[in-house]
N, C-alpha and C positions, 0 to 999 in steps of 0.2 A: 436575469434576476439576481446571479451571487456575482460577486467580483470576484476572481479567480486567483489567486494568488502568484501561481507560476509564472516567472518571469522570462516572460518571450519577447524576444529582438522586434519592435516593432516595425524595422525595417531590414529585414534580414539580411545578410551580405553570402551567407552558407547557408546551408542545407541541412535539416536537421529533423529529429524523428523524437514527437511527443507520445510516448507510451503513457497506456496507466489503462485498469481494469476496465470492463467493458461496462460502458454506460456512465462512467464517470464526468461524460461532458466533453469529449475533446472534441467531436466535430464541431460543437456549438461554441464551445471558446475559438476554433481555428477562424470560422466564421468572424465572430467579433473582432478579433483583432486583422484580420486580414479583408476584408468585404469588398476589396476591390481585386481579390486575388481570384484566380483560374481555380474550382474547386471541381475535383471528381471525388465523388465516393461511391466505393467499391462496393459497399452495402446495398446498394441498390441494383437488383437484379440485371436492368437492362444495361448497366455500364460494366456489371462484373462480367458479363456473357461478351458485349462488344470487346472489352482490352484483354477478355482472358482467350476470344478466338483471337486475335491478331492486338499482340502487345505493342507491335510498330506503330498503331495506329498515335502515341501518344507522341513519337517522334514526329511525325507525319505532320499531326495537328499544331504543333507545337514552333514546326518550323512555318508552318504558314498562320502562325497566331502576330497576335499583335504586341507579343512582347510582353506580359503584364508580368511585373515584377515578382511575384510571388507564386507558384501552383502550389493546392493545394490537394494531398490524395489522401482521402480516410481509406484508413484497414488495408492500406496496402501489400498486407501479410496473403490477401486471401487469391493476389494476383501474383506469384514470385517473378515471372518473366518479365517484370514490370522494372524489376531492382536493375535489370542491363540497359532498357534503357534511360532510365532515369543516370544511371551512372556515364552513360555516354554526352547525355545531355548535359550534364552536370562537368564535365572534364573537358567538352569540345563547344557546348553553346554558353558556358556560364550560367548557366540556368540556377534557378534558388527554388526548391523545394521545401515544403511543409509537409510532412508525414505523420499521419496518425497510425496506431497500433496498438493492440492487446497483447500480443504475441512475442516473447522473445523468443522462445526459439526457432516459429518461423523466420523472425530477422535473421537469424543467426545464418539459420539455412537456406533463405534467399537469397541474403547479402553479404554473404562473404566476402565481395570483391568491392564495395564500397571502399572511396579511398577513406584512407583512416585521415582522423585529424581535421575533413573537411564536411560531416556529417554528424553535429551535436545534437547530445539526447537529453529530455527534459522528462521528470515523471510531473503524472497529473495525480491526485491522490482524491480522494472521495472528498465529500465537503468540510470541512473545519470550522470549526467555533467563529477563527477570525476571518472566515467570509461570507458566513452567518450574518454576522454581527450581532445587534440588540433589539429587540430580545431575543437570547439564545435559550434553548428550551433542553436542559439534558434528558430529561427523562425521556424526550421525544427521539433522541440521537440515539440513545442507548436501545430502546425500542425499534426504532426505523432503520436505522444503520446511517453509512454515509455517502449513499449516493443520490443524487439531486430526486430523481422521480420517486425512490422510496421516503426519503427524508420528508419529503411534502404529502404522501399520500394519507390520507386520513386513515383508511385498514391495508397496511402493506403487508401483509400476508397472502396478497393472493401475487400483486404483485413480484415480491419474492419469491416465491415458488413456480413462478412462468419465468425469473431468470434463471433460476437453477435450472429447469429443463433445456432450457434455449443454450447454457451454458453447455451440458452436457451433450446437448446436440451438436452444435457446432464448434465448441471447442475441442472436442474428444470424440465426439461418435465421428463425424466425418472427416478428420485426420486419421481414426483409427489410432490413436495413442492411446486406449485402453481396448486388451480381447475380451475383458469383459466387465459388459456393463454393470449387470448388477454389482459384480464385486466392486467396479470401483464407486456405485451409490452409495455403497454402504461403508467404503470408505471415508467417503464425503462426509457422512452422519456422524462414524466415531471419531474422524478429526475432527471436525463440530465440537462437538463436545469436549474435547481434550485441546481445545484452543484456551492459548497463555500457558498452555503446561508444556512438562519436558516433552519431547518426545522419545520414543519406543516403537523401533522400527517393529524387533520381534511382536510386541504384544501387539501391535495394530495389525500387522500384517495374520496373528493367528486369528484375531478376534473376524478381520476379515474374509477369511478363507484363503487365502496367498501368502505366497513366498516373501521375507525382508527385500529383498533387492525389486519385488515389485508393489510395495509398500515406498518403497526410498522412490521409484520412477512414478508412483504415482502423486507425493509430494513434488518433485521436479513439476508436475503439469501443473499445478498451482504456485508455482513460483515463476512457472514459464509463461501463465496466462496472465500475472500480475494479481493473482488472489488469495496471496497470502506471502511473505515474507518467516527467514528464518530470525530469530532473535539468540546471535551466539554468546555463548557463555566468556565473562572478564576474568580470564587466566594469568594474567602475568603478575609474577613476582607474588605468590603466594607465599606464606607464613603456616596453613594450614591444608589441609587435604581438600579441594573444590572441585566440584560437578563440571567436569567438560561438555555434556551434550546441550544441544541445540534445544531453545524453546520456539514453537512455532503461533504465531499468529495470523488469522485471515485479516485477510487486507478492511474487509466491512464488518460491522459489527450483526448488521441484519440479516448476512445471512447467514453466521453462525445460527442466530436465534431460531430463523426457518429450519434450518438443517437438524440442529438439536432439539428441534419443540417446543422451546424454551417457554411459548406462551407469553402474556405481560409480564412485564417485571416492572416493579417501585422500590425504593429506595430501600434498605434495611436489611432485603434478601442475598442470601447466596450469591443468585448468577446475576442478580445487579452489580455486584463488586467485581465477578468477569467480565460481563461488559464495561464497567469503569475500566478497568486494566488496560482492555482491549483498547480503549476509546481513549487513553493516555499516550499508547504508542503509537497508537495513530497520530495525535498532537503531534508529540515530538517526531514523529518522521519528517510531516508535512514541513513542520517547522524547520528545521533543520536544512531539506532542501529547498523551500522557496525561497530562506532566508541567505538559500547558494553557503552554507557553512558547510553541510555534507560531512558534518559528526559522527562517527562510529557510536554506537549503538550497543548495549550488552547488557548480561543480569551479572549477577554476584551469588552464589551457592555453596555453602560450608557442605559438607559430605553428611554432616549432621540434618540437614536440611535447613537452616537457617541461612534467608535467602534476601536480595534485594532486589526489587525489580526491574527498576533501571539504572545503568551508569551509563552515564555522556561522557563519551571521549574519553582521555586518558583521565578518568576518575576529575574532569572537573565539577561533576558536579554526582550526586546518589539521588533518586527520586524513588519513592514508594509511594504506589496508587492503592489507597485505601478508603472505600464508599462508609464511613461511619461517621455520623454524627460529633463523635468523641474518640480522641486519638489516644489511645491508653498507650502504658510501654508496652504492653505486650507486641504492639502494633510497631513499636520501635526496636525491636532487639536484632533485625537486621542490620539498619543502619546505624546502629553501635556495634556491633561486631563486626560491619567492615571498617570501621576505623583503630580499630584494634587490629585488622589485618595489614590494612591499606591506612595507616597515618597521614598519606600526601594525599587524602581525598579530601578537593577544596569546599565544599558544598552538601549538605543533607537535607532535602527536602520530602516534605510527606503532601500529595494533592488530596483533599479530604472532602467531607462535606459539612466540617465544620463551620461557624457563620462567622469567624472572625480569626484573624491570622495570629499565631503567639508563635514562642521560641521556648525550648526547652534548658535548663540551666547548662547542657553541654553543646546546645547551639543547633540542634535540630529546630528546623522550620515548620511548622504546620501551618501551611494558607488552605483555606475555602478553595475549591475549585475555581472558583473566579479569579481568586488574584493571582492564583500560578497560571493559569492562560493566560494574564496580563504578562506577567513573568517572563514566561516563555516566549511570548510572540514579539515582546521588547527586545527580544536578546537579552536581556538581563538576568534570565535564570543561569546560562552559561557564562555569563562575564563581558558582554558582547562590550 
C-alpha cells in the first residue's frame, strides 16, 4: 500500500541486516522486494521452535535447496545460534542473506563474529509524509503515530496500548533486561511525557523509584529496540555557554500520545506542537538516510535557555519546528541568536502552519509545513 523509501540492493551481492522498530513493515517490504526469495520468519512459533532446537537445520536445508538467490530471515535476534550459521554459509557457500531486526543489542550479542564489511545495515523508520504521499493528512499522523497499522486505524488507542504490552512483554519481560516491571512502566510514561525535552537522568530516575545508572540502562533498552533515538546537543566552537545534555526523542509519535494520555490533539494546542517537533525529527531522520546523506543531527541551547531545535550537519542548515499559525519573533529568537554565535550557519528555517511561505528581512525562512517537506525530501533544504 506505501512505497517504502529505503533503498535496498534489489539484487543483492552481500548480506545485510534491515533494522527498524517493531512493526514498522520490514517483513512486508522484505517480501516485496524479494518474492522470489527463501523467506523464514522467526515470529512464527513453529519455525522459531524448529531452528531454535536445532539451528543446523538452516545449513542442512540450504545445502540441499535450490539455490535461490536471496534468504530471507525476519527477527533473527530471537534465534542467536542462527548468526554461526548464517556466518558459515555466508564465508564458505556465498550465500546472500536478508535480515530483519528490532534488536541491536541482540545483534550485537549474537553477532559478534559476522565479518565486518560484508553485512550492510539499513534502517527502516515508521511512515513519512513522502510515502504517504497526497493526501497527507497531519493531524492524523500527529494523532496515530508512524507506524503503517496505527497510522490507518480509524481508533488507535486500543491498538497502541496492545503494542506497548507486547513490547514490554517481549522486548524486556522475557530477555529480563528490566528486574522490575513496574518501575520500568512507569518509566516508559514519564519519558512519554518528557519526549523532545532535555533529559535528566537524576530527576527520571527519582520520579521513578531507581537508581541514575538504571534510568541511563533503561533509556539504552529503547535505543537498543529502535524506539527512540538520542538527539545530541551542537557544541562546537561556542562564543557563549551551551547545554551539553542529550534531548531524547521516541522514534513514534503514537505511542508517546498512548503512554502520556495525551488524548486528541488539534492544532493550536500545547502537545500538538510536541507532536509537531517529534514528527519534524522523524522527517528529517528518515530523510536523511533513505536519501543515503546520513547527516548528523543536533539542537543548539544557550545556557540561558534560548534554543534551536534542529541543526543539520555542520550548521548547513537551523530548522525550528513550530505548530502556529503566525510565526512571530518571539518564535525566532533562537535562530538569531545562533547566528550571532555561529555566523557560518548556512540556512534558517522555521516548519509552521502558516498557509504561505515569506522571508524575514534578515533572511529567516518561514514555509507552511508543505513546502518544507517539499524542501526537505528534494534535498534542497540542505543544498543537495
Amino acid at each position: 500500500m506505501f512505497r517504502r523509501l529505503v533503498r535496498l540492493p534489489e539484487r543483492p551481492r552481500e548480506s545485510f541486516f534491515l533494522l527498524g522498530p517493531r512493526h514498522t513493515g520490514k517483513s512486508t517490504l522484505l517480501k516485496q522486494v524479494y518474492p522470489q526469495a527463501r523467506h523464514i520468519d522467526l515470529a512464527r512459533t513453529e519455525e522459531f521452535v524448529r531452528y531454535g532446537e536445532r539451528p543446523a537445520l538452516l545449513r542442512e536445508e540450504l545445502e540441499e535447496g535450490t539455490g535461490e538467490p536471496v534468504v530471507v530471515i525476519d527477527e533473527i535476534q530471537k534465534v542467536p545460534p542462527l548468526y554461526d550459521e548464517v556466518q558459515w554459509l555466508v564465508e564458505n557457500r556465498g550465500r546472500v542473506f536478508a535480515m530483519s531486526g528490532s534488536s541491536s543489542r541482540a545483534l550485537r550479542q549474537g553477532a559478534p563474529a559476522m565479518p565486518t564489511g560484508r553485512v550492510a545495515r539499513f534502517d527502516l523508520f515508521g511512515l513519512t509524509s513522502a510515502e504517504i504521499g497526497r493526501p497527507f493528512d497531519l493531524v492524523r499522523m500527529l494523532n496515530n503515530g508512524y507506524l503503517p497499522r496505527h497510522y490507518l486505524a480509524d481508533a488507535p488507542a486500543r491498538p497502541l496500548r496492545a503494542y506497548i504490552q507486547s513490547f514490554i512483554k517481549e522486548e524486556v519481560m522475557v530477555p529480563g533486561l528490566a528486574r522490575s516491571l513496574p518501575a520500568f512502566s512507569a518509566f516508559l510514561s514519564r519519558a512519554a511525557i518528557s519526549d523532545t525535552e532535555l533529559v535528566n537522568y537524576a530527576t527520571i530516575a527519582r520520579e521513578c523509584g531507581v537508581s541514575a545508572p538504571t534510568a541511563r540502562d533503561y533509556y539504552q533498552i529503547l535505543l537498543d529496540t529502535r524506539l527512540g533515538r538520542f538527539l545530541p546537543a551542537f557544541t562546537k566552537r561556542p562564543k557563549r555557554r551551551v547545554i551539553g545534555a542529550p534531548k531524547f526523542y521516541f522514534a513514534d509519535v503514537g505511542i508517546v500520545n498512548a503512554l502520556a494520555r495525551r488524548g486528541a490533539m488539534t492544532p493550536g494546542s500545547e502537545l500538538f506542537g510536541k507532536a509537531f517537533e517529534n514528527w519534524v525529527f522523524h522527517e528529517l531522520t528518515a530523510a536523511s538516510h533513505y536519501r543515503e546523506r546520513y547527516l548528523d543531527l543536533s539542537y543548539w541551547r544557550l545556557a540561558s535557555g534560548i534554543e534551536v531545535d534542529f541543526v543539520i550537519g555542520d550548521l548547513r542548515c537551523a530548522v525550528e519546528a513550530k505548530a502556529v499559525a503566525r510565526v512571530t519573533s518571539d518564535h525566532l529568537k533562537g535562530l538569531r541568536q545562533l547566528c550571532v554565535d555561529q555566523p557560518s550557519v548556512r540556512r534558517r528555517v522555521v516548519a509552521s502552519l502558516e498557509p504561505s511561505p515569506r522571508s524575514t528581512e534578515d533572511g529567516i525562512e518561514i514555509l507552511p509545513w508543505r513546502v518544507f517537506l517539499d524542501r526537505l525530501w528534494s534535498g534542497e533544504l540542505w543544498g543537495e
